[in-house]
Structures are given as C-alpha cells and as structure tokens.
C-alpha positions as CSV (number, residue, x, y, z in Angstrom):
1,X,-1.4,8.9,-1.5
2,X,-4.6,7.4,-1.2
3,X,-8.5,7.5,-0.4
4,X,-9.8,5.1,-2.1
5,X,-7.9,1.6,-3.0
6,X,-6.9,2.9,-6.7
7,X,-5.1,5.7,-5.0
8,X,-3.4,3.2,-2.7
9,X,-2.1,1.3,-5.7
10,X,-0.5,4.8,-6.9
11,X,1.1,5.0,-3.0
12,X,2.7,1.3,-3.3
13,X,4.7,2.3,-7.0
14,X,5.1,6.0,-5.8
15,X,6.8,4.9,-2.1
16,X,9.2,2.5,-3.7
17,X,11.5,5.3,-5.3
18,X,11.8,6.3,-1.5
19,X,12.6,3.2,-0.3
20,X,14.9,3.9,2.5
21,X,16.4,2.4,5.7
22,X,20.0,3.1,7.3
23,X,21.4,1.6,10.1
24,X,23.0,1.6,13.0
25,X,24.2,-0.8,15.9
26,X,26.0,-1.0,19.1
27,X,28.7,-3.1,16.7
28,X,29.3,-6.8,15.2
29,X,31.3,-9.1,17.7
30,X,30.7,-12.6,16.7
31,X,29.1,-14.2,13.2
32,X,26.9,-16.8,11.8
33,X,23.4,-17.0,13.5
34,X,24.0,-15.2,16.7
35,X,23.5,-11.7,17.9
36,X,22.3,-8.8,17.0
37,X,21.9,-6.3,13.7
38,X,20.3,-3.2,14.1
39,X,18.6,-1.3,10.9
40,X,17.8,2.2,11.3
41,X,15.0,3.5,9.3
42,X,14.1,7.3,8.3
43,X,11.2,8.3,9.9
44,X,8.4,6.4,12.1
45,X,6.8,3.8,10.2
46,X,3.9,4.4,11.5
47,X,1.0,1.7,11.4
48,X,2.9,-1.9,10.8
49,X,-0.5,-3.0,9.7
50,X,1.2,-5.2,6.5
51,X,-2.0,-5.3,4.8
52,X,-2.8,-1.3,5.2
53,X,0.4,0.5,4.7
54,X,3.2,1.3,1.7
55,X,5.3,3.7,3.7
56,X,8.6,2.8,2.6
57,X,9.5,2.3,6.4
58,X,7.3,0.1,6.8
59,X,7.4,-1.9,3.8
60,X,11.4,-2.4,5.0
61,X,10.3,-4.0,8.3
62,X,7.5,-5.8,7.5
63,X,9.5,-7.9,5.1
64,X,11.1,-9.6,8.4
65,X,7.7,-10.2,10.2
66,X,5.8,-11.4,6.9
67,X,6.2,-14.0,4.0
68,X,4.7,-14.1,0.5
69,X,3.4,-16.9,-1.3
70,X,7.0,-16.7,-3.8
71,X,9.7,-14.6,-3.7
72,X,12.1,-12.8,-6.6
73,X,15.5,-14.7,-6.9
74,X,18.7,-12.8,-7.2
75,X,18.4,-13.1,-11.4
76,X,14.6,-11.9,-11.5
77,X,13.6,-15.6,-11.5
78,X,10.6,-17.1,-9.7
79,X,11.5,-18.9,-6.7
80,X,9.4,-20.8,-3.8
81,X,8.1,-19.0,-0.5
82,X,5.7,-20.4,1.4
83,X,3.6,-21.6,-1.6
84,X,6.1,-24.4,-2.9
85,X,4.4,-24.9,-6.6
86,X,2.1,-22.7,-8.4
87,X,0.3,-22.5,-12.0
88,X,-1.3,-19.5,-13.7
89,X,-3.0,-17.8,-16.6
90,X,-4.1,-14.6,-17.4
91,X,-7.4,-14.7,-15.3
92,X,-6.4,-17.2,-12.4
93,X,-3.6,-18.9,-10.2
94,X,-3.3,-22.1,-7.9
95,X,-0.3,-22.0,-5.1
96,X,0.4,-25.2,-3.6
97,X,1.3,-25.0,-0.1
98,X,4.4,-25.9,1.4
99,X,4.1,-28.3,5.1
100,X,4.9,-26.8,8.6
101,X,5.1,-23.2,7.7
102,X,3.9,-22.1,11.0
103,X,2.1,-18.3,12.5
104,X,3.9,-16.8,15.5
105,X,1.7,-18.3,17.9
106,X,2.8,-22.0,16.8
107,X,-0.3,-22.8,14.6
108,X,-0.4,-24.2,11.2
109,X,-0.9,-21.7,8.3
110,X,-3.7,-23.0,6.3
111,X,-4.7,-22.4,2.4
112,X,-8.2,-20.8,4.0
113,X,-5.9,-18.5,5.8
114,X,-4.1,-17.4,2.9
115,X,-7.4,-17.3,0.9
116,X,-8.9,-15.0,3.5
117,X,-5.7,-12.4,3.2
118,X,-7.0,-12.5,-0.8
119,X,-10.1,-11.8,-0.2
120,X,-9.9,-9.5,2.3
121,X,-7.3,-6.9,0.1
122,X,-9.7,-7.8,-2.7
123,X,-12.5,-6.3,-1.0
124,X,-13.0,-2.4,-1.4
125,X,-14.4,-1.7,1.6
126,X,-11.1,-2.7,3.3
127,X,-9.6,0.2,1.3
128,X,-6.3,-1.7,1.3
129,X,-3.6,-0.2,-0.9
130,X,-2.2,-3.4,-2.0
131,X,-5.7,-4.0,-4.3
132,X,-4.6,-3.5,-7.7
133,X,-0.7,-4.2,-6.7
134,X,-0.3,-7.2,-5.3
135,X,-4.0,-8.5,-5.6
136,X,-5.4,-8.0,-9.1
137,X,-8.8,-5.7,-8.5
138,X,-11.5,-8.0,-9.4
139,X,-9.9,-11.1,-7.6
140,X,-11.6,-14.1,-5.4
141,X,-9.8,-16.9,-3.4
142,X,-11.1,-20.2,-2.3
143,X,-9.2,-22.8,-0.1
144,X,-8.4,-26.8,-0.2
145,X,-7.2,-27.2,2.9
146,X,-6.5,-30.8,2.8
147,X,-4.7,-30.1,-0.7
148,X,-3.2,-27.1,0.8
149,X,-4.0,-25.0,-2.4
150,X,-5.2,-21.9,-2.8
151,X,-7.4,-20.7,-5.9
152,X,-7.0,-17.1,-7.0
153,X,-9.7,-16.3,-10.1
154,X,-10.0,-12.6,-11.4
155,X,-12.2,-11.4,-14.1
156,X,-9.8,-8.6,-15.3
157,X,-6.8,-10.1,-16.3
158,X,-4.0,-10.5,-14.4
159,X,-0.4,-10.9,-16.6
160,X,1.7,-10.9,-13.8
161,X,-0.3,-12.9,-11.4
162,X,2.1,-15.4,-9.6
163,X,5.1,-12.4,-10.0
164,X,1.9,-10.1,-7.9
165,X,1.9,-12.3,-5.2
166,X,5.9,-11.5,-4.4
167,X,4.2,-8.4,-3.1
168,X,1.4,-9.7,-0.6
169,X,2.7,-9.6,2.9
170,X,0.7,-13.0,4.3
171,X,-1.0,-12.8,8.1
172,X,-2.5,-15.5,9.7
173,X,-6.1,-15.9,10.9
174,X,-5.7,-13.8,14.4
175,X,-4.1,-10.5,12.8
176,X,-6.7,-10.9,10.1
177,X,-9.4,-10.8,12.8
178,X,-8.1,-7.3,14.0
179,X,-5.7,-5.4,11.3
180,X,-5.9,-2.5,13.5
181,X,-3.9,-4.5,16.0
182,X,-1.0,-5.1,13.7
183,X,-0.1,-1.8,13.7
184,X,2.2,-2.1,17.0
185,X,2.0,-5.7,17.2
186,X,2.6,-8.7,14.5
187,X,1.2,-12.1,13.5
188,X,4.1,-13.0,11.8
189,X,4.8,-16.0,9.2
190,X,8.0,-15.1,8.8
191,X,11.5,-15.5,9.9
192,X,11.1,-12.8,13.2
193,X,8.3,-12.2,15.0
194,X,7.9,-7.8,16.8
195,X,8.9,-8.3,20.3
196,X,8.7,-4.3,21.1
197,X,7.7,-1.2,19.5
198,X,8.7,2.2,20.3
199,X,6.9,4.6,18.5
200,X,9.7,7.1,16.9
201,X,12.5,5.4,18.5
202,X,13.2,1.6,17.7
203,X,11.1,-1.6,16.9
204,X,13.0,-4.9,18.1
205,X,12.1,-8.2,16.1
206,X,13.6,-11.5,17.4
207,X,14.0,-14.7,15.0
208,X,11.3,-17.7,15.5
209,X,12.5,-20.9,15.7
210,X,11.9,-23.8,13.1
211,X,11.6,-21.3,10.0
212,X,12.6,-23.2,7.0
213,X,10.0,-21.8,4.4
214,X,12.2,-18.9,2.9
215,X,13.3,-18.2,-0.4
216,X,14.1,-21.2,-2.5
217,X,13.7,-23.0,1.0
218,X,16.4,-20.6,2.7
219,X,15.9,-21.3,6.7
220,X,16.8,-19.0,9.3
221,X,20.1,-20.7,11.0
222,X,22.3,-18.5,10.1
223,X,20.5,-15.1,10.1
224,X,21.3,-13.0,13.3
225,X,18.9,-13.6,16.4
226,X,17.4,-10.0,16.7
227,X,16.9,-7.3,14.1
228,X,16.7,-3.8,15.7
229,X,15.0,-1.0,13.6
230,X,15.9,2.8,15.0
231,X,15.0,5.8,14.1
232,X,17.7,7.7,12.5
233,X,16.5,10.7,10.0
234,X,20.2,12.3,9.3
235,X,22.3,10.3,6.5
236,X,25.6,11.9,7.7
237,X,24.6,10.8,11.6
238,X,24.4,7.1,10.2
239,X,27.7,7.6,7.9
240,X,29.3,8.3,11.0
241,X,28.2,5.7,13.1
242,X,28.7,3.3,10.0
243,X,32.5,4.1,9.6
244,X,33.1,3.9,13.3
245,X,31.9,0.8,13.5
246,X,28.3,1.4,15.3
247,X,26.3,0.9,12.0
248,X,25.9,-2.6,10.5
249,X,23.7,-1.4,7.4
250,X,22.9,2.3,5.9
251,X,21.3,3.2,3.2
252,X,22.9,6.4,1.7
253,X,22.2,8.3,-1.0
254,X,23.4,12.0,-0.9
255,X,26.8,13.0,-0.4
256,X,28.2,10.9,2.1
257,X,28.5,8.3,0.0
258,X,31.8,9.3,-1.1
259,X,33.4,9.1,2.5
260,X,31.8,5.8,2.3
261,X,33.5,4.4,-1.3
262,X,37.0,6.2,-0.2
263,X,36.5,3.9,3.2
264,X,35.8,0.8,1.2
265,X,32.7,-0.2,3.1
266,X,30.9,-3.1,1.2
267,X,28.1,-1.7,-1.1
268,X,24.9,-3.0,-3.1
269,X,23.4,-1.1,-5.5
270,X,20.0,-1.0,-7.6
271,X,19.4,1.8,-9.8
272,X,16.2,3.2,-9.9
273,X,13.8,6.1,-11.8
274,X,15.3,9.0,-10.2
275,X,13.6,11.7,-12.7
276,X,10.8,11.8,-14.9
277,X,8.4,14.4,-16.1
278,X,4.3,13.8,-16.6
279,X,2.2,16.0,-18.6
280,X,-1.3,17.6,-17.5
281,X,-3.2,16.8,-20.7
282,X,-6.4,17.9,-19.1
283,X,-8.6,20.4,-21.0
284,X,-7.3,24.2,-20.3
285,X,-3.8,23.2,-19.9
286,X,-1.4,24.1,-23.0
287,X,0.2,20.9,-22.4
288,X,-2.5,19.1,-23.4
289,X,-0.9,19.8,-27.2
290,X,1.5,17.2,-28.2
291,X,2.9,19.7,-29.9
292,X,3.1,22.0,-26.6
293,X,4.9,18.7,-24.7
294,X,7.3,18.2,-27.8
295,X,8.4,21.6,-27.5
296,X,9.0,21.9,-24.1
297,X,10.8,18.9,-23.7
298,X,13.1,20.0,-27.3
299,X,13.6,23.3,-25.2
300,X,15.4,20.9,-22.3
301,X,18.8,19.5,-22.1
302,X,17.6,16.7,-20.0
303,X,21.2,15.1,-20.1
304,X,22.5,18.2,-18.2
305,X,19.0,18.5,-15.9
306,X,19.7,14.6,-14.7
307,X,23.1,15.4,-14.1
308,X,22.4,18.1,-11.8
309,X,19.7,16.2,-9.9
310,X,21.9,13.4,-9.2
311,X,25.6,14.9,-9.1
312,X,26.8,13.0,-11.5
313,X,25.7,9.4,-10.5
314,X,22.8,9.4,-12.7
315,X,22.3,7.3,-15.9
316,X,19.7,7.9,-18.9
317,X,16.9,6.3,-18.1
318,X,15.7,3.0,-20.2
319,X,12.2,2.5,-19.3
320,X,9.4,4.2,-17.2
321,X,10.3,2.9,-13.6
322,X,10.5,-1.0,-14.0
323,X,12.8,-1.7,-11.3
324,X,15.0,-4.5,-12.2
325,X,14.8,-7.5,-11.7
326,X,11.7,-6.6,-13.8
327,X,10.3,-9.7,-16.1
328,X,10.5,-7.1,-19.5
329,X,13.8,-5.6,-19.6
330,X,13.9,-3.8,-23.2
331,X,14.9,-0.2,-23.7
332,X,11.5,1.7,-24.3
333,X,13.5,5.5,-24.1
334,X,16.5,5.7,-26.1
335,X,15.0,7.1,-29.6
336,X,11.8,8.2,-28.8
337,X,12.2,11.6,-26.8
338,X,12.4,14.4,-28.8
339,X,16.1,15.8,-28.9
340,X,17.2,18.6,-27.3
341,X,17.0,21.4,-30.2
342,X,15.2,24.6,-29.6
343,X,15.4,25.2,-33.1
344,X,12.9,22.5,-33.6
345,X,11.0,23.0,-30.6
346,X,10.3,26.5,-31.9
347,X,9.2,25.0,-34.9
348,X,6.5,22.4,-33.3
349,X,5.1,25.5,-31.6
350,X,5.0,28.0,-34.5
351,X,3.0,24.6,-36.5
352,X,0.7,24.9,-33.3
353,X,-0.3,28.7,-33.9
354,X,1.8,30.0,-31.3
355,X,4.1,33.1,-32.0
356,X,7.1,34.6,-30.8
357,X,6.4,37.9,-29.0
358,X,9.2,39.8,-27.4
359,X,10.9,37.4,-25.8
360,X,8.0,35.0,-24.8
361,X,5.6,32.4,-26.8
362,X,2.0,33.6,-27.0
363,X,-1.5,32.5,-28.5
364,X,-4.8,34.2,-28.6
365,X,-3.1,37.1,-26.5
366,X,-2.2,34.9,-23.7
367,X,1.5,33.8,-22.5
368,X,2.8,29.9,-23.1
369,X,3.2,29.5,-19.1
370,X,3.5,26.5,-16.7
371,X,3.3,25.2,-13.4
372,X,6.1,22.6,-12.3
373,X,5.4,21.2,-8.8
374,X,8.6,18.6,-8.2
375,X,9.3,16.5,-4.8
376,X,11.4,18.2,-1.7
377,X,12.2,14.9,-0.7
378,X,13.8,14.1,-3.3
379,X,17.1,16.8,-1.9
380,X,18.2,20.3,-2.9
381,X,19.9,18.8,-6.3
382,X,16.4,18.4,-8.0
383,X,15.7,21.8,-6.4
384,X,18.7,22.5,-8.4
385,X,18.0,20.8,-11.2
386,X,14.6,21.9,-11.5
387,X,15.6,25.7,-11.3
388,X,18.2,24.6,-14.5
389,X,15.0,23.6,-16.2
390,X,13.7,26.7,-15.3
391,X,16.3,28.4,-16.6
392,X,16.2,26.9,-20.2
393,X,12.5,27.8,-20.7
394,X,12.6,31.2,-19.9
395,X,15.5,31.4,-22.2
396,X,13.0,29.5,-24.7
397,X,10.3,32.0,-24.3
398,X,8.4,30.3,-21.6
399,X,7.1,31.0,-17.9
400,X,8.1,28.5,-15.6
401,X,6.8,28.7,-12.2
402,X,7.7,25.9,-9.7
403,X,7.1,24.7,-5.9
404,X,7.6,21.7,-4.3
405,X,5.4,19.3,-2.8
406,X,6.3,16.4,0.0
407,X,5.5,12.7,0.0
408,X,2.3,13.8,2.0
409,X,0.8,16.2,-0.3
410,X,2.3,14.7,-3.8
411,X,-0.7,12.9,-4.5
412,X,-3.2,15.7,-3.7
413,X,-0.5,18.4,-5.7
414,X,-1.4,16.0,-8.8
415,X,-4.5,14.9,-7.9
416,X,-5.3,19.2,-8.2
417,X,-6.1,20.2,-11.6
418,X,-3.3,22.9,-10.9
419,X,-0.1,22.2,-12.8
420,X,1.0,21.5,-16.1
421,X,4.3,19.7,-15.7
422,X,5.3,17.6,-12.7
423,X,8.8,15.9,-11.7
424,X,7.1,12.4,-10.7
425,X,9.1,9.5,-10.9
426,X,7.8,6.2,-10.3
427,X,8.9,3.2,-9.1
428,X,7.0,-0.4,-10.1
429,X,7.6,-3.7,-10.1
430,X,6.2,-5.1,-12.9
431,X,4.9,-3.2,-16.6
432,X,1.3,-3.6,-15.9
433,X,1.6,-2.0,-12.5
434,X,1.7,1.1,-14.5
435,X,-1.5,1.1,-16.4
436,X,-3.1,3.2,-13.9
437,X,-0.9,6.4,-13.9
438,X,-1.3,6.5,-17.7
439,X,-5.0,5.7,-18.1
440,X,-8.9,5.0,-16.8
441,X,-10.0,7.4,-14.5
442,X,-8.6,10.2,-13.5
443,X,-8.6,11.9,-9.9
444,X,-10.7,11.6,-7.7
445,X,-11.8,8.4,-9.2
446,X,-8.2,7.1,-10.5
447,X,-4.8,7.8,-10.7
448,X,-4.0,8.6,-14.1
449,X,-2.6,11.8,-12.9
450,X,-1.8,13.5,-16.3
451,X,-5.1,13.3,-17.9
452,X,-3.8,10.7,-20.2
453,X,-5.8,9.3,-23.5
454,X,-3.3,7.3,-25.8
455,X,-5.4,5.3,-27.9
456,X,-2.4,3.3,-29.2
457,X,-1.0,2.6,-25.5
458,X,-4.4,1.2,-24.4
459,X,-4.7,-1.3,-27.5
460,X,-0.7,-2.5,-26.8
461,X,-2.1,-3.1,-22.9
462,X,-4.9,-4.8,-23.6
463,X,-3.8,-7.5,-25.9
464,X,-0.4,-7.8,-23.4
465,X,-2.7,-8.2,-20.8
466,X,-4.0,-11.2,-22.4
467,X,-0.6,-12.8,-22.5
468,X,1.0,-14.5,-18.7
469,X,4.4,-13.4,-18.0
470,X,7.3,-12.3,-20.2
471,X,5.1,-13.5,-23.4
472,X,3.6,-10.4,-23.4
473,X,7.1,-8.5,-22.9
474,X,7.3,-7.0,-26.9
475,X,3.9,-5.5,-26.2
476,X,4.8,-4.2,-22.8
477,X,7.7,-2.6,-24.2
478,X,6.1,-1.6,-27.4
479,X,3.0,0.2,-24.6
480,X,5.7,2.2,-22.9
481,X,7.2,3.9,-26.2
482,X,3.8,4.6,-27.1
483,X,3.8,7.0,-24.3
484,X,7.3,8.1,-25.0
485,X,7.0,9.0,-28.6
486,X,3.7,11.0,-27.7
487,X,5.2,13.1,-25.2
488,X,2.7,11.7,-22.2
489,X,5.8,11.0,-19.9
490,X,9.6,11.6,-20.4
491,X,11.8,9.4,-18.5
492,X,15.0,11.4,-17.7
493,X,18.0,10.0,-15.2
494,X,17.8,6.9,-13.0
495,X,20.2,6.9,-10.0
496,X,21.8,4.1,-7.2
497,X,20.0,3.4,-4.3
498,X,23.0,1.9,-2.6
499,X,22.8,-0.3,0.9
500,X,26.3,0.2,3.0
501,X,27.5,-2.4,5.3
502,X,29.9,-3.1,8.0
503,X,30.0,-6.4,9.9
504,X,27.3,-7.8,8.0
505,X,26.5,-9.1,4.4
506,X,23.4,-8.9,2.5
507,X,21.7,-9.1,-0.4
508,X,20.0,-5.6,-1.8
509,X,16.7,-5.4,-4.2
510,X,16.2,-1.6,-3.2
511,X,16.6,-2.6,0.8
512,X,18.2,-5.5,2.3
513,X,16.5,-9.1,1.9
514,X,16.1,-10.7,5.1
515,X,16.8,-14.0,4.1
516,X,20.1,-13.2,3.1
517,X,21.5,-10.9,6.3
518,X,24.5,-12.7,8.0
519,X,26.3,-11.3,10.4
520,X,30.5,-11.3,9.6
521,X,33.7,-10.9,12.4
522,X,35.1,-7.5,12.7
C-alpha cells in the first residue's frame, strides 16, 4: 500500500480493518505474573522493523516490544506512557519524560533519542509509513535532555498531535542506527524484549525486568513472563485449540464464533467499518456525476447488502471509520445517504440526460456501466454481498462488473484509473487521519483514491484543523457529512472484531493491550 510515505499513511488506516491475531498455547496452569501466553497471528509478519511496517501482524507484536510517548485509556481518555506530561497546539507539542524508562540493553532512554525517532519518520527519504499517521508531515523534534523534554513543531497543523503520538512505536538509539536490523531483532522500550524469531512459525518475546512506564504507570508484575506469537492462518484450527484448552487468545471473526458464544468463552468486542463504498470521480468515469452516485446508491438496499456481508452481526455504520475510542464520536451517516428508492434513483438519472433503453440506462449511445473491485480478504459473505449488489443494478438498468483484489494489490487496484465503484472500508484512528483518502493529490502522488474535490469538505477541514483536540469535533463531524450528503463515500455496515479467551484476561482495542494480559487458573 505504499511507495512513497503518503501511500504508507493510506497502508496504516487501510491495515487496521484487518487487524488480526488468534492464538494458541500449550495451556494456562498457574496465574498472576508467571508463565507463558502464546498469541497466534495470521500470516508472517514479516519485517518487525516498528518504524517501517503497518502489517496488521506486525503492528500486534510490536505493541509488546515498543512504547509510545501516551497511550488511549479504556474510555478514549489520554493517559501517560513514557512521556509523563505533555502540552500542545495546533502546530507543536512538548512531552515531558518520565525517569528510568530504560532500552533493552539497560540504557537510559533520553529526550534526544525520542527526538531522533521524530525526525527520522519525519524525513521522506526514510519513506516510513507512519509520516502523516503518527508524525504530522512537516514535523521537526529537538531534545532537552536534562529537562527530559521533547519539542515537536510542524508547519501544517496538527489537531490531534499528542492523541498521534499513541501511534509511534519508540526505539532507542542502537535500532535507530540500523532499522533494517529490527526486522528479526528488537530494541525494545517496552514491557518484552524478541528473544527468537522464526520466520513463518513463532516469534518468542520474554518480559524485561523493572518495567514500570506503562499505561497510566501500569508495571509489568503481573503480566505473564513470555508472550509466544505462532503462526496459525485457519480460524476453525484456533477455535479448536481455543475450546480445548490449547488456545489462550483468538481472534475470530467468521463463523466459528458461534461454537465459541454457545461455549461461553470470555469475549471483547470493538466494532469496526466493515463496508463502505468510494466513488471514482475522475474524468471519464460516469460516477463522477453526483447525480450518477445518487442513483446508484438509491438503486441499493444497503441494509440488506450489510447484512449479507456480515451474517447478520453487522450494524449501520455512523461515521467513515473512526474507530472508537475516537475523540469525535457524532453520527455523520444516519440522514445523509440517499434512501433506497429506485423510483427516485431513476429520477436523478433521467435529470442527468440519461434514458431508459430496453432494459438498461444509456447516454450519448453508450451503456451506464461499472467496475466494482471489492477485497477477498474480507471472506466469501462480501463476495456474497457484493454479487447481491450486483444483482440490484442490473435489475436497475445497470452493468455491474466485479473482481476482487487482495490486501497486496488493493492499493495499486485503486491507485489504477480502472474502476468506478470500490468496496474500501477504512479503518482510522482519529478524523483528520482521513483527509488524505478524500482529497490533495491523487495517485501516484496521493491517496485520495476516488478523485475527490468537495469544496465544502476542504473548508470544514481546514478551519478544524486549526482547532487541538475534540474543539474541532462539530467541524470534524460536520466534514464527514459533507462527503456523505455528496455521495463521495457511503458508509454501509460496521461489524465486531471480537478477541476470545481462555485462561487469560485482557483488555481489547481491536487486539489485545499488552498491559492488561494476566494470566487466570483453569
């Protein structure tokens, strides 16, 4: 999903819909602090390399290995990491550090080192897909070491800048030296440092000793001793080994997870964008008429097309993939899509100059047809649900053609000026994050994938960009129907990304917060 840093940004939100990791273990015989949990994860991670990678594997694992500056409390709230006080404004932050956070080989972590992680993800060069995500673009650090503090200035603002920092993965001075290095190796300042790495099979981590700079000052007494990441690709494998005791955390999200509710394993859910349709609103494209979009999206009963993609557990969607905890938490969908009517739709595309012949819409001669590229990872329901959609246009009067695309050639699939209406959900953290899908450049140069120029969604950004933190929520909110009520993006079903566990608690975001894994008896 990327070649340049921009297109690493559109990785970081893109990966986190797939978030996944499942588990398995040889079993849970004692509690507290002691022993050993083992996660299992997908597929390979690949390159552990925290400042160069947003596979989702990855991302899971490197979240035991590495700190951040602050972390997201349980309510969304802004609590301490390794930084222990911090100021902001639109266009700059200070972190204050906290004493004796420590690297893996026992030295001190200094402001310059934390500085130098900042500068180096700011730096293009580096071609780091965390610029633009967790480091605003245009950003510069500079150190006090004998103040411990750490001065981030940008000249583009930067809304969200302390809440960006929950995303920057923090190595110390000898993995910055080499990056390359970290991607089978770790310089951790976390609470477990990599002990062994088998390349498709498992990746061992073992708890460091003295670590007492987690969230809101959490330490690591009572989180197990070693965390064991295996490979396991099949969902109904780690279902099995969950319910027979050789799994302490899966991740499940097809259908095994009724097995798993009629067994009454312990659960945590978060909800996120599931499915969501983008326009290609470059020139040549039919859907570059609002009109066009309104139609097609009239033509759809998206209620029915979300149920099918998620069989049943799927929810209208509320916003255009804020995952919650987000800081602006208003309802940007319910209202401004147009409603399933064909009657209408028909309507908006007659008002266009389109016309009805036989059984399919035409203009100037040619047919009203589209191409609808939608993820295979995503499982055969939004196969399903996409040949429903299907379906209803041609019923409409228009030809639907679709393929799918994996998470290695989504990007370059809409990158392609070949397609006219993608199933693309996204997954950020915060409402600014977004900006980049729906305007600036567009491929090669950007991500705004769908071509998209909404005057009115680019003056509600700029002025909320202006404004730090949930002050600028009303015009985050008010940016996000913009696109809505213009047909640039139609949010349609979000749907649980649910965590099992057996002989272990935790605390879920999307995956499972190290700081809060404990071990349990039985």
């Amino acid at each position: 999903m990327r070649s340049t840093t921009t297109t690493g940004a559109a990785a970081a939100a893109i990966a986190a819909i797939g978030l996944a990791t499942t588990g398995c273990s040889g079993g849970v015989t004692g509690g507290g602090g002691s022993g050993t949990v083992t996660i299992a994860i997908a597929s390979d991670p690949g390159t552990l390399n925290p400042l160069g990678t947003v596979a989702s594997s990855a991302l899971s694992m490197n979240r035991f290995a590495y700190d951040t500056l602050v972390h997201q409390g349980p309510k969304g709230s802004t609590v301490s990491g390794i930084a222990q006080r911090w100021s902001a404004t639109p266009t700059s932050a200070t972190f204050t550090l906290r004493k004796g956070v420590t690297c893996q080989d026992g030295s001190a972590l200094t402001a310059s080192d934390v500085a130098a992680v900042y500068n180096y993800v700011a730096d293009p060069k580096n071609q780091s897909p965390l610029l633009g995500v967790a480091v605003p673009p245009t950003a510069a650090a500079e150190a006090d070491d004998a103040r411990r503090t750490v001065t981030v200035r940008t000249k583009q603002p930067a809304p969200f800048f302390v809440e960006m920092a929950q995303l920057l993965p923090l190595t110390c001075k000898k993995g910055l030296s080499d990056p390359k290095a970290l991607a089978r190796a770790s310089d951790a300042t976390g609470a477990y440092r990599l002990k062994e790495a088998v390349a498709g099979d498992h990746f061992t981590y073992v708890k460091r000793k003295g670590y007492t700079w987690g969230p809101d000052g959490a330490t690591g007494d009572e989180m197990p001793d070693t965390v064991v990441f295996k490979v396991v690709a099949n969902e109904s494998t780690a279902t099995n080994l969950l319910l027979a005791g050789e799994v302490n955390a899966a991740q499940i999200n097809g259908t095994d997870r009724d097995r798993l509710k009629a067994a009454k394993v312990m659960s945590r859910s978060t909800r996120l964008l599931f499915g969501e349709l983008i326009f290609n609103e470059g020139s040549g494209h039919a859907t570059a008429d609002p009109a066009v979009r309104k139609a097609l999206v009239g033509a759809l009963d998206l209620k029915q097309i979300g149920s099918v993609a998620t069989g049943g557990t799927g929810r209208p969607a509320t916003n255009l993939g804020e995952i919650a905890p987000t800081p602006c938490t208003g309802d940007t969908v319910t209202g401004n899509l147009p409603a399933h009517d064909t009657a209408r739709a028909a309507e908006a595309l007659t008002s266009a100059g389109w016309t009805k012949t036989g059984k399919t819409w035409t203009k100037d001669g040619k047919p009203l047809s589209i191409t609808a590229p939608y993820p295979s990872t995503q499982g055969p329901r939004v196969s399903s649900a996409m040949e429903l959609a299907t379906q209803q246009w041609t019923e409409f009067g228009v030809k639907a053609t679709t393929r799918t695309m994996d998470q290695a050639t989504v990007v370059s699939t809409l990158s392609a000026d070949t397609w006219d209406v993608a199933w693309s959900p996204i997954g950020v953290s915060l409402p600014d994050q977004l900006t980049r899908f729906f305007s600036g450049p567009v491929p090669p140069r950007g991500t705004n994938f769908g071509r998209v120029d909404n005057p009115e969604y680019e003056r509600l950004t700029a002025e909320a960009s202006t404004k730090p933190g949930k002050a600028g929520c009303d015009l985050w909110d008010a940016a996000d129907a913009a696109l809505i009520k213009r047909v640039d993006v139609v949010p349609i079903v979000t749907n649980p990304q649910t965590v099992y566990g057996k002989g272990v608690t935790f605390r879920s975001d999307g995956g499972i917060v190290p700081s809060s894994l404990r071990r349990t008896l039985g």
